[in-house]
Every structure is written in structure tokens, then in C-alpha cells.
N, C-alpha and C positions, 0 to 999 in steps of 0.2 A: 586484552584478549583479542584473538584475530577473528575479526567479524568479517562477515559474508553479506550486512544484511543489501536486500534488494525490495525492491518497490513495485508498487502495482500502476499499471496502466491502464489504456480502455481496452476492451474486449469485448464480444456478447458470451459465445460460450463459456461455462465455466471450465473446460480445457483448457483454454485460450487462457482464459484468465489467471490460469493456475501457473502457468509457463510465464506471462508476461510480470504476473507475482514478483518474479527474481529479479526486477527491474530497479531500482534502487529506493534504501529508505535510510537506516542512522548511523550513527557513531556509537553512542553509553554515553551515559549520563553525570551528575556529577557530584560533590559530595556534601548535598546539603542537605541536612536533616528536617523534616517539617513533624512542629508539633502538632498532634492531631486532638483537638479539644472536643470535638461533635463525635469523635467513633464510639459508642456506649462499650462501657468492662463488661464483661462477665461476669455474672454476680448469680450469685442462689436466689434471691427473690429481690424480681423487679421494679421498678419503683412507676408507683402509676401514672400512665402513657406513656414510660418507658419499653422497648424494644424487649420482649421476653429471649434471653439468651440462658434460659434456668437449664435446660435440656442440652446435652451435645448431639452436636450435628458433623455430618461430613457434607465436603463441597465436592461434587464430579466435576471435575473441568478440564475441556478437550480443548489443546491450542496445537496450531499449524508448525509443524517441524519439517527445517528443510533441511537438518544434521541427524536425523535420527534421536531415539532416545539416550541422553544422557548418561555415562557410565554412573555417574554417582548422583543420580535425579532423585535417590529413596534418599541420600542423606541430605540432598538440600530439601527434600520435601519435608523431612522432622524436621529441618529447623526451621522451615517457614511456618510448621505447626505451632513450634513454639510460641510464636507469636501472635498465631491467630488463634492458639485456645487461649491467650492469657487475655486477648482486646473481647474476643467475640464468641469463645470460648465453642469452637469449630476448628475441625480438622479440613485440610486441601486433601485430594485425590488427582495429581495431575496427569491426564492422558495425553501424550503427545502424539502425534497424528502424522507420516510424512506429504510432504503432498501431491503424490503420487495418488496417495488413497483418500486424500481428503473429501473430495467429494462422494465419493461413495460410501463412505464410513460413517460419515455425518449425514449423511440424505436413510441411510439404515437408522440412524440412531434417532433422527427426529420423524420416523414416520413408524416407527414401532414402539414407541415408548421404555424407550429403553434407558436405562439409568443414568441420569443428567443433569446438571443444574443450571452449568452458564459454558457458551463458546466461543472464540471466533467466530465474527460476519463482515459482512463485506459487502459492498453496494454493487459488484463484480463477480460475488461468489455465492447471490441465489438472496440478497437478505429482503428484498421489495416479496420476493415469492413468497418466501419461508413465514413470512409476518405476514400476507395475505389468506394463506392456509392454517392460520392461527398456531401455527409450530413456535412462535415465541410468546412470552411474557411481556403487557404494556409496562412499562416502567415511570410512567410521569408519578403515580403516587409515590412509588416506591424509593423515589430520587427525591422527594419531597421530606419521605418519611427519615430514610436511612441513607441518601447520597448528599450530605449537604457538602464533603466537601470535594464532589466532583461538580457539583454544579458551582462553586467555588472558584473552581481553576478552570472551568469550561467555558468558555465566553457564548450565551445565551443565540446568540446566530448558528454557532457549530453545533450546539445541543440539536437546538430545533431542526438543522439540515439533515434530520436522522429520523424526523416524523414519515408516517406512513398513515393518511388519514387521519391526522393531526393527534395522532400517538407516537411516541417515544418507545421503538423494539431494540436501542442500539444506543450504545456509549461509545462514541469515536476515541482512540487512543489519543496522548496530547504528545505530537510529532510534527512532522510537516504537514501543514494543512492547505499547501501551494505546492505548486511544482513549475519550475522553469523547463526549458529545451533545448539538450544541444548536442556535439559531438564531442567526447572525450579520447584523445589518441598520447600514445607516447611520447613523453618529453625526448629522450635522445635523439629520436627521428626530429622531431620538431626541433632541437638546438641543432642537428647536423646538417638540415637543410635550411636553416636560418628563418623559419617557419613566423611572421607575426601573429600570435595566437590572437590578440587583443582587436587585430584587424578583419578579425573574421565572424562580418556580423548578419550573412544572407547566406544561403545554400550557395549560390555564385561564386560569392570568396571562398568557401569551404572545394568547391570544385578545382579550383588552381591548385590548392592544397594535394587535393586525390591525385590528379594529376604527377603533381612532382613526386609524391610516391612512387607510384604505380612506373613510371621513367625511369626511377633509380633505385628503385627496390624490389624486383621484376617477380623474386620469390613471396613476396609480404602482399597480401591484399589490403588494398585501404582502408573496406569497408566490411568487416564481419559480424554485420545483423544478420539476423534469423528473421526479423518481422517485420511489422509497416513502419517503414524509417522515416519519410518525409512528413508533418506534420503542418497546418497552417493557423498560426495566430489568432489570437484571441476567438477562438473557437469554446464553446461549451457544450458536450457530446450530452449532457443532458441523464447523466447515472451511468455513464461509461459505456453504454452501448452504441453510440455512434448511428442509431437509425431514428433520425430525427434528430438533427443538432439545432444550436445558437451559431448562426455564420459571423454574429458579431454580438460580442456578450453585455453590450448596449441597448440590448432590444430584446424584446421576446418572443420572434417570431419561430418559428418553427421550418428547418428546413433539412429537402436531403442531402447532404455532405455528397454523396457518389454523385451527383448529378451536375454537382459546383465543379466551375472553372477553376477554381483552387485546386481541387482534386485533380482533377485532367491534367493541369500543369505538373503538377507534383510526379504524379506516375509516367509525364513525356521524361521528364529529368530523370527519373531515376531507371527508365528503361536504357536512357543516354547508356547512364553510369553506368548499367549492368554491361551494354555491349560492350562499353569501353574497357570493361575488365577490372571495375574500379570495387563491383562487390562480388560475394562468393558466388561460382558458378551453380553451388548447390544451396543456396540462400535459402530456400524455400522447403526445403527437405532435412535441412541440416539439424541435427538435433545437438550439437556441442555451444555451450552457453558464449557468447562473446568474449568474454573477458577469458575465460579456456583460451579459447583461439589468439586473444594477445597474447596471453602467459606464453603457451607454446614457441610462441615465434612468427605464428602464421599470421597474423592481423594487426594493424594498426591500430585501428580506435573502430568506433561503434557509438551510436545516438542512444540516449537515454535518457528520461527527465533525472534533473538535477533539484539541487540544495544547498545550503554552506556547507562546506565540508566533506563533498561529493568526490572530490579530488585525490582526498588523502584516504577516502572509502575507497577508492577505485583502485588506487595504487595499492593497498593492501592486496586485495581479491586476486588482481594482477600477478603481482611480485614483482611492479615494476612505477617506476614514476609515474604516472599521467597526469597531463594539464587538460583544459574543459574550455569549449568555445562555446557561448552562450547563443544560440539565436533565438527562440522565442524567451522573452522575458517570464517570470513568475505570473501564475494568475492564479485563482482562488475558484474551483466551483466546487457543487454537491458532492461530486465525483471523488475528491482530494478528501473533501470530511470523510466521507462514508468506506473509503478505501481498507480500512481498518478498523473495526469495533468490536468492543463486549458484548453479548447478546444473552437476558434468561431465558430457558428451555420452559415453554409454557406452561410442561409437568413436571417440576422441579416441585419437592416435595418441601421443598423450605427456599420461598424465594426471596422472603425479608432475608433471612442470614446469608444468601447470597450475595445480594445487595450489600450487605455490611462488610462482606471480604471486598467487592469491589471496591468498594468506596476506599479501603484500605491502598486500592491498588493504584490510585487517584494522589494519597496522603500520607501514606508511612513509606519513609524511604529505606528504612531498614528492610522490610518487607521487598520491596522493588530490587534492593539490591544484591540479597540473596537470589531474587526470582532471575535474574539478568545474570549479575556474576559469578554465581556460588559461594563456597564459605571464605572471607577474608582469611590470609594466612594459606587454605588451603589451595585454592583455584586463584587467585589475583593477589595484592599487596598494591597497599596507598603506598605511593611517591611523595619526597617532602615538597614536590610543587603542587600539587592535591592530587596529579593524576594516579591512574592505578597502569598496571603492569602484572603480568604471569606471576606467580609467586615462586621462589626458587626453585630450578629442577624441573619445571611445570613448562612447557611448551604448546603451541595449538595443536601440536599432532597425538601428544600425551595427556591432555589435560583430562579430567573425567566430566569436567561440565561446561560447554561452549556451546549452548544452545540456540545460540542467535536471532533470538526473540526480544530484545531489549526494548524495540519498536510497538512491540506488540501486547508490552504488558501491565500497559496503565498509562500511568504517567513520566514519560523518558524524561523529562527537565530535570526528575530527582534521581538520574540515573548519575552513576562516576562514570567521569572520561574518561578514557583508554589510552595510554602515550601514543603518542603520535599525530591525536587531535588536537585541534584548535583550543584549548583552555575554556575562552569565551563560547566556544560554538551553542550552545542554547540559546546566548544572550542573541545570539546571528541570527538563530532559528526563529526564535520569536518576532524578532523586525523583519525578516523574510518574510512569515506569516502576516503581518499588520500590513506591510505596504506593497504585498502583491494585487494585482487588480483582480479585481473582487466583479464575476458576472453578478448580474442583475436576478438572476433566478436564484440566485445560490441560498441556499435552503428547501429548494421543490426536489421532492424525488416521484420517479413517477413508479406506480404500480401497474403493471404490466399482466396483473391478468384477466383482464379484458381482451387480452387480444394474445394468451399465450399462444395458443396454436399458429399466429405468426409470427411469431418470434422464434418458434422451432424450425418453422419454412426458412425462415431469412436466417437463420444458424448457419443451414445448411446452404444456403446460397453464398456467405459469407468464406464456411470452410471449402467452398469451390476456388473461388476468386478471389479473398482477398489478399491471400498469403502474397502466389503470383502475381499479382497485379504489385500489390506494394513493395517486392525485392526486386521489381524488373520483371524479373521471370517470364512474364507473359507478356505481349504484346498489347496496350493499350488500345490501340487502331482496332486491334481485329477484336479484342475481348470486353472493353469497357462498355458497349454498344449492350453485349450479349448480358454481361451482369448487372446494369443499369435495368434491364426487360425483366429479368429473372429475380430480383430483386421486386418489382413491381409487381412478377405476379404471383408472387412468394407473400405481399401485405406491407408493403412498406407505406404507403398511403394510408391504409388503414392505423397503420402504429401514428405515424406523425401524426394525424387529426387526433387520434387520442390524447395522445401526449400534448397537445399543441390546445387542446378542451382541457384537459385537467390543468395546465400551465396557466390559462386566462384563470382558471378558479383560485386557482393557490395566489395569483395576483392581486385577485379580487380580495380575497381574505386578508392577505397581508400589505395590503394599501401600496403595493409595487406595481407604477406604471409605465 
């Protein structure tokens, strides 16, 4: 199937967040089946201290759509029924969401009680809030009682990167739990100007690059982001907000990112590039996605975090080849767990049989694979090399289920690969995840309301300046001055000493010095 999927970055607002959302995340999954020996059957009477499933239940579950609903989402929802009345003897209700309305739909639904059981959350889309204002369900018993085989395949680090006052509101999907950095552009461009991709390992080399474009490709811009392109290494933004980082994920000091020489330098360079002509003249206003703007003809490449397999994701989305220059390496913080998770509705009227479809979503691949690809035969067909493919007659433009949430709906490991993926790419995904370098915080999230009311100030300082300042746009000299003041007296002192106080505690606790 032709996927779309995109990945979440840092942001504060959740606007922001929802836009940078589209940034890159998988492939599908592949075709291994896992026996699930802990999911308790459904039975008429329970066995004692066994999970009561005597009663049927229905499950409300709101997940993030960025295709709209499904033409045929009711027939793959009867048959993921079928499965989950027969294990746990519960019916699914899937509401998809686009996310356009995500947040407002969901901010309705969890502050009016309104019929719910489990959501998408995101450490970028309100979830340190939403579990401060008690809108979710603690889950440590729950994962104890009826998740055992998500804490199975959760490696005990990622779990816990999900505490909030040393509770568990959040089950991270099991995806990329790292993200690298870099520039992805056209192979034809890059084979006709003799382009060494492999040599371009600092913004410096990538600028020669711009350059030869921009020389001989007068109508093509090099550079068609929309958002804060330059990035600086081994940085830990500290739950994706960026106010208050890790300037080095070595340490656990606490500092402001806008004030660092990193920063300054980043925005002199990329004012360069904007006069130079190297990114779009409306970078900052522009609302067509990047990969749009290569597809069209108008763009070269465009910065994104990466992954294995990031290439052949790109080149889909496109309809064109693209190769990927790596500059910051892979690293590992809280930000990457929490990017994506399950979360229960604190007034979910059955949140054990919640808990037991998840756990399903963790460990039965039959179940994943419906949720991801729809019905074998109907929507896809296995290939004799294992991968899968449209099923005849069946195209992305025709197909009735392409939902592009494969990333999003448990466990992707047990997902089938798509033709045109890497075979291996899990086995890639998982050693990406092991040996990316790992901050020193990773597992602190911090909760933020203590000090919301600055963080609504610095929102809106943010949505002043930062767009600007990070495409060029604005002039660093005359404006960095002005949003470094405005930022300070918006609370950003006050956020980092919070943050920088609850960090020495969470250190203390977990023996991280």
C-alpha cells in the first residue's frame, strides 16, 4: 500500500505540532505471527483472579487520520470484531479523527465526558497536561494486571519514559524510538550534477550542493521547508518543547537553546541561504507540504528526521527517487518515546477490557494487520517473497482502506511490508533504536503546569518568531535581540528553573548523575 506516513518533531504549540506531525515515521510491517499465551478467552464464568470478560463490552477508540475516514473502515472494523469478541469477547468502535480537528475534538471529548475509552497521545500533543488534569487513566496496575505482553516487548526504559509523577498515562507505539537528521533531495538532480551524497556530512557541504542547484536549475528551489530547518546535535529539547533544553545530552543542565551560539549561527546561515535564493521566498507562510513541492517539480529536497527506510518512504510520497544525507546522527530522548502513544480516558467505563484490546494491539498480528492493511485478498495480497502489494484491480487512489496509521497502532514489528521496502527493515529499525545515543535524561518528562500560563506567553512568542527567524525570513541582527527579550518576559526563566528542579528530582530518584 502507498503510505504517506510522517513523523512528529519538536514544537510547543499543539498547531505546530500537528503540522510538523507529517514529518516522517514507517514503512508496514511484516508477516510474523505471534502467539499470544497471557490474552485471557472469553468465557461465561471466570476462573478465580481471572480478568472477568463474562459481560460484553464495546471499546470507543479515537485515532489520528491524516486520509480521512476509510471507505470500508465498517468492514474492517467487523472483522477486527471478530477477533476481539472471540480473545476478549468486546466489540472496537473506531473513530478516526482528521487532524485538522484533532485537537479540538479531543480537548471536547476529554473535558465533557463524553463517550470514550482509549486515544492517541503524544508528548507534543497535550499528553504531560491532559494527565496532570487527571483526563487519563494510571495504567501501571493495569499493565501489571492485563498488559503483560506489552510490557514484554517494551523494553522497561521506554515504558517508564511515559511516567508522569512516577505513573504510567501512555503506552508508546513500538516504532522508531530514535530519530537521525538530514537533507533528503532528488536522485536525478543529484546523478546529473555528479552530486557525492556520502560526502555531505556538515550544513557547509550541503551548501555547495544548494548552490549547484540553484546555478543550474534557476526554476527549482533547493530548499522547500516550511519550518525550523537547521538543527544542532546532540541537543535534548527536554519533551519537545524546546524551552529549556540539554545543549549536550551528557549532562543535565538546563539551558535556553534561543540564547546559544548554536542557535545564532544556525539562523546567520540560513538567513545566508534564504537571500541567496536557496529556500522558498514564502517559506514561512507557505502552507503546501514539502514533498508536494518536490512532487510538483518546484523543490529539490527538504530536512527531515530520518530512519532506515526513510528513502524509499520519501520516494513513495514524492513519485520520485530520493537519496538522504545524514548530518546529525540518530539519538534517543523522552521526546522520540512519547512521540506517539495509547492513552485510557480516565472515564472509560471498562478500562481492564480496554487494557486487554491493547495489549492485543502489542501481540496479535492478525489483529495489527487488519488494523494497518485491511482484508487480505481484498485491500493487499502477500507476495511469494513475504512482502505484500495492492490486491488486484486495487490501487492507492481506488483502494477502500489506506489509512496510514500502521505506525500508530500497537506494535509495527508485526506489521507486513509493503513491496518496495527493505524485507529486513524491522531488523534495521530495532539496531537503529539499540545504538542510537541515548541522553542521559531519557525517561524524565516534565509537567508543565506549574507554569502553564508561561507557556501560553512563550506559545505566542514563539508563533511570532520562530517560524521567521528559522526559514530566514527575518533578519537575525535586527529580530533575535527582540525574541531572546520577549521570550524572557513571556517566562522562560521561570519554565527552565522548573524544569531544570524537577530534572535534579527525577535524577535523584533514578540514581542518574
Amino acid at each position: 500500500m502507498k503510505k504517506t506516513n510522517r513523523w512528529l518533531s519538536s514544537s510547543l504549540a499543539i498547531a505546530m505540532s500537528l503540522v510538523l506531525f507529517l514529518s516522517a515515521c514507517s514503512n508496514g510491517g511484516n508477516d510474523e505471527k505471534a502467539t499470544n499465551t497471557s490474552t485471557p478467552q472469553a468465557s461465561e464464568t471466570a476462573a478465580p483472579g481471572a480478568p472477568d470478560t463474562k459481560d460484553p463490552y464495546e471499546i470507543e477508540l479515537a485515532i489520528l487520520s491524516f486520509t480521512g475516514v476509510p471507505k470500508d473502515m465498517q468492514m474492517v472494523q467487523d472483522e477486527i470484531n471478530k477477533i476481539t469478541q472471540s480473545k476478549i469477547n468486546a466489540t472496537v468502535k473506531i473513530t478516526a479523527i482528521p487532524v485538522g480537528n484533532w485537537a479540538q475534538q479531543t480537548n471536547l471529548m476529554l473535558n465533557s465526558n463524553a463517550r470514550l475509552d482509549m486515544l492517541i497521545t503524544s508528548g507534543t500533543l497535550g499528553y504531560s497536561v491532559q494527565a496532570a488534569k487527571g483526563q487519563l487513566y494510571p495504567l501501571d496496575k493495569l499493565l501489571d494486571q492485563y498488559g503483560q505482553d506489552i510490557k514484554a516487548v517494551l523494553e522497561p526504559q521506554v515504558l517508564n519514559g511515559t511516567k508522569i509523577n512516577g505513573e504510567i498515562f501512555g503506552v508508546p507505539t513500538i516504532r522508531d524510538h530514535a530519530a537521525s537528521y538530514g537533507f533528503v533531495m532528488r536522485k536525478d538532480l543529484v546523478d546529473k550534477y555528479g552530486i557525492d551524497v556520502g560526502a555531505i556530512k556538515t550544513y557547509e557541504d550541503l551548501e555547495k550542493v544548494l548552490k549547484t542547484i540553484k546555478d543550474n536549475e534557476p526554476a527549482i528551489t533547493p530548499v522547500v521547508d516550511n519550518d525550523v530547518l537547521l538543527r544542532t546535535p546532540n541537543v535534548d529539547s527536554l519533551g519537545g518543547d524546546s524551552l529549556g533544553v540539554l545543549m549536550n545530552m551528557d549532562n543535565l543542565k538546563v539551558e535556553n537553546y534561543y540564547e546559544s551560539q548554536e542557535y545564532a549561527n544556525h539562523l546567520k546561515m540560513t538567513r545566508k541561504w534564504y537571500q541567496e535564493g536557496y529556500i522558498l521566498k514564502d517559506a514561512a507562510t507557505n502552507q503546501t507540504s514539502p514533498d508536494k513541492l518536490v512532487q510538483s517539480g518546484n523543490g529539490f529536497g527538504f530536512f527531515n528526521v530520518m530512519k532506515p527506510g526513510y528513502a524509499a518512504q520519501v520516494s513513495r510520497t514524492t513519485g520520485m527517487e530520493m537519496v538522504t544525507a545524514e548530518i546529525i546522527p540518530p539519538t534517543s530522548t523522552t521526546a522520540n518515546i512519547t512521540g506517539l502513544m495509547w492513552s485510557i480516558y480516565k472515564n472509560s467505563k471498562n478500562p481492564e477490557r480496554t487494557m486487554m484490546f491493547l495489549n492485543l494491539l502489542y501481540s496479535d498480528a492478525d489483529l495489527i494487520n487488519l488494523f494497518n492493511w485491511g482484508i487480505e485478498g481484498k485491500h493487499y495480497v502477500k507476495q511469494s517473497d513475504g512482502l505484500i502489494d495492492f490486491a488486484p484491480g486495487v490501487d492507492a487512489a481506488s483502494t477502500g482502506y489506506n489509512p496510514n496509521w500502521d505506525y500508530m497502532t500497537g506494535n509495527q514489528f508485526l506489521s507486513h511490508i509493503f513491496k518496495g521496502n527493505d524485507p529486513d527493515i524491522w531488523n534495521k529499525l530495532k539496531t537503529f533504536n539499540k545504538e542510537a545515543l541515548k541522553s542521559k535524561a531519557l525517561g524524565f518528562s516534565f509537567d508543565a503546569e506549574s507554569v502553564k500560563t508561561e507557556f501560553t506567553a512563550l506559545n505566542n512568542v514563539l508563533g511570532q518568531y520562530q517560524k521567521g527567524l528559522g526559514t530566514g525570513t527575518l533578519d537575525p541582527e535586527k529580530n533575535l535581540p527582540d525574541f531572546i527579550s520577549k521570550l524572557k518576559a513571556a517566562g522562560i526563566d521561570k519554565v527552565i528553573a522548573e524544569k531544570q528542579k524537577q530534572l535534579d528530582e527525577w535524577a535523584k530518584v533514578n540514581n542518574v548523575q
